[in-house]
C-alpha positions as CSV (number, residue, x, y, z in Angstrom):
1,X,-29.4,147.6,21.1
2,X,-30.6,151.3,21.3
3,X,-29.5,153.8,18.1
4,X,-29.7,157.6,18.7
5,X,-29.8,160.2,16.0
6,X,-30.2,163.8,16.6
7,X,-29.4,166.4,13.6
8,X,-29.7,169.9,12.7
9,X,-29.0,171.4,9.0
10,X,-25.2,170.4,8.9
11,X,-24.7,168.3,11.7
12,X,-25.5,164.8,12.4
13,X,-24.9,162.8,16.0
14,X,-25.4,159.1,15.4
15,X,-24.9,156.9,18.3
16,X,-23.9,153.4,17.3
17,X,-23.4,150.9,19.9
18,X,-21.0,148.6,18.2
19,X,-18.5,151.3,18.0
20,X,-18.4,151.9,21.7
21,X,-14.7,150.8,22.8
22,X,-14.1,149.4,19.2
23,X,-12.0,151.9,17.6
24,X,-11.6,149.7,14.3
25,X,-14.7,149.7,13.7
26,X,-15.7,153.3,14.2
27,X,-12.4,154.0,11.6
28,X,-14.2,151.5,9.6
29,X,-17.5,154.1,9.5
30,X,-15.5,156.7,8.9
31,X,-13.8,155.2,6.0
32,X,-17.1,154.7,4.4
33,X,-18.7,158.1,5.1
34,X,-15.5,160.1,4.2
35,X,-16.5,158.6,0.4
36,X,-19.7,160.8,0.1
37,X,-19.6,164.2,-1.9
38,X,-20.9,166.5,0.9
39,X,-19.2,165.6,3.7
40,X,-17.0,167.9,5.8
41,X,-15.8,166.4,9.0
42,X,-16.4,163.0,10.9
43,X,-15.8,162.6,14.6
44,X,-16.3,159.1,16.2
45,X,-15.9,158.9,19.8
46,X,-15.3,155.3,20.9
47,X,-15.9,156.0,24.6
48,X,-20.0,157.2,24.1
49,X,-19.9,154.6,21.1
50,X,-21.8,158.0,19.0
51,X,-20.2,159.9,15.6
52,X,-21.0,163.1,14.6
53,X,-21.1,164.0,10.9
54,X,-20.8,167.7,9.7
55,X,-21.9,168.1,6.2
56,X,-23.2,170.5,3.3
57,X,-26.7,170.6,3.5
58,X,-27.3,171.9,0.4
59,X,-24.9,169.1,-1.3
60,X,-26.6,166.1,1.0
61,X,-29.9,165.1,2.7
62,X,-29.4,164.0,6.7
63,X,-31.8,161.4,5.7
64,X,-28.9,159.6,3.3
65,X,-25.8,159.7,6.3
66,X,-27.9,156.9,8.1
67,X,-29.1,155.3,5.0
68,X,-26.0,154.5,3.7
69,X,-24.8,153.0,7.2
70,X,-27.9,150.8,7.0
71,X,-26.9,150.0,4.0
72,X,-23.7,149.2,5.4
73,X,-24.8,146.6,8.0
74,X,-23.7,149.5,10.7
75,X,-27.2,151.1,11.7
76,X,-30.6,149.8,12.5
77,X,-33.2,152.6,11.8
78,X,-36.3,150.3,13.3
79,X,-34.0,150.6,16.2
80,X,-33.7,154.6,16.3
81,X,-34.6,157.4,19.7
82,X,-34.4,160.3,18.7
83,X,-34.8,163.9,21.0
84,X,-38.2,164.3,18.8
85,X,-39.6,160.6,20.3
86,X,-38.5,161.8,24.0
87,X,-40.1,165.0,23.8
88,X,-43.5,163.3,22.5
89,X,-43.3,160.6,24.9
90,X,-42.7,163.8,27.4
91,X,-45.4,166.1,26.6
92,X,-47.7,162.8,26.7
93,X,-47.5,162.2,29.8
94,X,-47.6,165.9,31.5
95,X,-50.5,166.4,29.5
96,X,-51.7,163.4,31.1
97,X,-50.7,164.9,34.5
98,X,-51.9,168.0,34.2
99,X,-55.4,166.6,33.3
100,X,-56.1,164.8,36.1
101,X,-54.9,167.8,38.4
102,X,-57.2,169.9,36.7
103,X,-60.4,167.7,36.7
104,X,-59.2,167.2,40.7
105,X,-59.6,171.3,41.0
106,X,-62.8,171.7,39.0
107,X,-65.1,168.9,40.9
108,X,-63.2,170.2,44.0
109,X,-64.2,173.8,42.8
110,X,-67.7,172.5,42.0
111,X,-68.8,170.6,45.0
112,X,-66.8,173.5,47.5
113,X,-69.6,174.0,50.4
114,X,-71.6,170.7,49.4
115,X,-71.5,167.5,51.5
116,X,-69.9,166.2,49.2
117,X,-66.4,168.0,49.3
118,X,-65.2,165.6,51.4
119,X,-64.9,163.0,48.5
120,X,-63.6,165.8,46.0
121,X,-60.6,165.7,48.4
122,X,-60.1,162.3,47.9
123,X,-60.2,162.9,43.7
């Protein structure tokens, strides 16, 4: 089971499989997090299984919305992708790509009008 968090200063999107066509317990999550000082608005949305959390950042730290649903039994954070993961794993491998092209154009580059160009082709 996958968890999803993405946040900006105020908002929150947690994806939580177990609410995913289970509205009782997404109203149970929502019970719980309409308790903290901070909080504005809760939205769950039982089709996509995620909830998104609009608060005060200046009253409450991101960091404690998901904390408290660990607490909870309602979260997994060892189990967490987030947009910052993707974009890493992303970057990785074009960087990785891009490499290779570029050592492929500088021996081709460098052994242009040798013999040997033929087997810069084939790099």
């Amino acid at each position: 089971m996958r968890y999803y968090m993405h946040s900006v200063p105020g908002r929150l999107r947690i994806k939580i499989p177990a609410i995913k066509g289970h509205p009782e317990k997404a109203r149970n999550i929502q019970a719980l997090l309409s308790e903290i000082e901070g909080i504005e608005s809760i939205r769950a949305n039982t089709a996509t299984g995620s909830i998104v959390v609009k608060y005060e950042p200046g009253r409450l730290l991101s960091e404690r919305i998901p904390s408290i649903l660990t607490e909870n039994g309602h979260f997994d954070k060892t189990q967490t992708f987030s947009m910052d993961h993707a974009v890493h794993e992303s970057s990785s491998k074009a960087g990785h790509v891009l490499s290779k092209a570029f050592c492929g154009w500088a021996v081709g580059r460098a052994l242009e009008g040798t013999g040997l160009s033929f087997l810069a082709a084939l790099i």
